[in-house]
N, C-alpha and C positions, 0 to 999 in steps of 0.2 A: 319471594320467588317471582310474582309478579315484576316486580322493579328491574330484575335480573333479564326478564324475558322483554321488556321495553328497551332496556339500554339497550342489546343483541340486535332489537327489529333496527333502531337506529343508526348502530355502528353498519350494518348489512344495506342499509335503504337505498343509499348509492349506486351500490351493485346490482342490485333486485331493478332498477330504474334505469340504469343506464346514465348512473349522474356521474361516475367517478373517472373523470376525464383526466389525460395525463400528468397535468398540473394541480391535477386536486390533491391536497395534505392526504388524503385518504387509498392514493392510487399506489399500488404494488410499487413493490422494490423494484422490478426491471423496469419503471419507466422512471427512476431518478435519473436525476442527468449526469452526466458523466463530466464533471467537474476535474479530473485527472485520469491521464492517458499513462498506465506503468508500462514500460519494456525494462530488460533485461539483456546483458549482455555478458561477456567475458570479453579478458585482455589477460595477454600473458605475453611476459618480455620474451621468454625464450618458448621454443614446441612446447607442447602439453605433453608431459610425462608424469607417470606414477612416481609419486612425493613432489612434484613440482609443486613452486606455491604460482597462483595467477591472480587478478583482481576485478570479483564482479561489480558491474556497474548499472547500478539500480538506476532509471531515469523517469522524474515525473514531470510531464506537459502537462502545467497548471493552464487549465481554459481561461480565456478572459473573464474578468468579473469573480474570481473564483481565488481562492488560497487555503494551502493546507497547512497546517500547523508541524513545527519542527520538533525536534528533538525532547526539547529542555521545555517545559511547561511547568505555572505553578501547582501545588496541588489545588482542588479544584476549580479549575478549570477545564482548558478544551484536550482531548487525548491528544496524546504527543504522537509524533512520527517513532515508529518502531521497523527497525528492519530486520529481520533473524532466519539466518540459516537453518531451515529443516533437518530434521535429524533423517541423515543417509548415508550411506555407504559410499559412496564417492568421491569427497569432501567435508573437513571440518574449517570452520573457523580458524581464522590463522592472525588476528590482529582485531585493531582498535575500527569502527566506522569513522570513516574520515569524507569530504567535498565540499560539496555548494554552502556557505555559510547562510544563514536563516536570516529576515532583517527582523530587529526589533520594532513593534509597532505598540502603540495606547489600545487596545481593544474594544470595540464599541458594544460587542454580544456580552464581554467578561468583565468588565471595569477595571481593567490594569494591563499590564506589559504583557506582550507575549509575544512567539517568535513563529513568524512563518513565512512562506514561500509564494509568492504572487507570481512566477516566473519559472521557465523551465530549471530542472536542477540537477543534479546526478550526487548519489553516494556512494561510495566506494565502500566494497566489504572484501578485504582479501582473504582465500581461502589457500588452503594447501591440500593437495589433490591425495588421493589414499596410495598407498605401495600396493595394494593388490588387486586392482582394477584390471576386469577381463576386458578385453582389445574392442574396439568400437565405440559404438557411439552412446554415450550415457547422459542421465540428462542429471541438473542440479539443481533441487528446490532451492526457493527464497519464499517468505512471504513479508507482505509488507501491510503493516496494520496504521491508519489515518484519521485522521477527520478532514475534510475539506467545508468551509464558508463560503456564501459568498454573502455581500451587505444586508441583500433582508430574508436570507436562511443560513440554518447553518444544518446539515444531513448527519445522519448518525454515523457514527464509526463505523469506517471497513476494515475486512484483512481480502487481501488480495494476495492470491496464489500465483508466482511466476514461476517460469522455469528454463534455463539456459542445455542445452546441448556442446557435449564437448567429444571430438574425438579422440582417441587414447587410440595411438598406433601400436601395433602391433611388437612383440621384443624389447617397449621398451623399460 
């Protein structure tokens, strides 16, 4: 019990002192750095109508110094890039994720190959909008689940929540 109450004072000392400054291993999640910038958007060839399909476009600004890992990863290793449709009312899934192709690199954290994103990038997820969608403005979840590195860290895995807004006119 003792040992249990020592580890505690130790992990906490930082904070109790005023040592846990933003670059310390030990400082809250809101002051990671922000290694990628996600937006969200829509494109749709023709108006947005009920059953129309249109194609969201997931886009991540890799900061300097920084890359996130794509798709296809070995097993253990780094989490892969994951994009996926929330389950709503307003849209399903309508195809395959297609875009920005990933480069292959030698891994210096993993000891082997692996595929990621040094550079801004966009994915495509198309969706097909629902037939019974009341008139105005509805929004459409995504979230998107990462790891991003950079040379001498690598941050734990996110899921980041986006969300696009689509209007649906009216009669149609």
């Amino acid at each position: 019990m003792k040992t249990r109450q020592i580890q505690l004072a130790l992990l906490l000392a930082p904070w109790i002192f005023g040592l846990a400054g933003a670059d310390s291993p030990l400082a809250g999640a809101d002051s990671l750095p922000d290694a990628v910038h996600w937006t969200l958007s829509v494109k749709s060839v023709n108006t947005i109508t009920r059953g129309s399909t249109a194609m969201l476009d997931v886009s991540g600004d890799v900061q300097d110094g920084w890359h996130v890992y794509g798709f296809e990863q070995h097993a253990g290793g780094p989490t892969p890039l994951k994009v996926t449709l929330d389950e709503n009312a307003v849209a399903t899934a309508a195809g395959a994720l297609s875009g920005t192709g990933a480069e292959k690199v030698q891994d210096s954290h993993f000891g082997f190959e692996t595929q990621l994103y040094t550079h801004p990038f966009i994915v495509h997820l198309p969706v097909r909008l629902g037939r019974e969608l009341a008139p105005g403005r509805q929004l459409i979840p995504v979230s998107v689940r990462f790891q991003a590195c950079s040379d001498r860290e690598c941050l734990l895995p996110r899921t980041v929540h986006l969300s696009v807004p689509i209007d649906v006119p009216a009669g149609s």
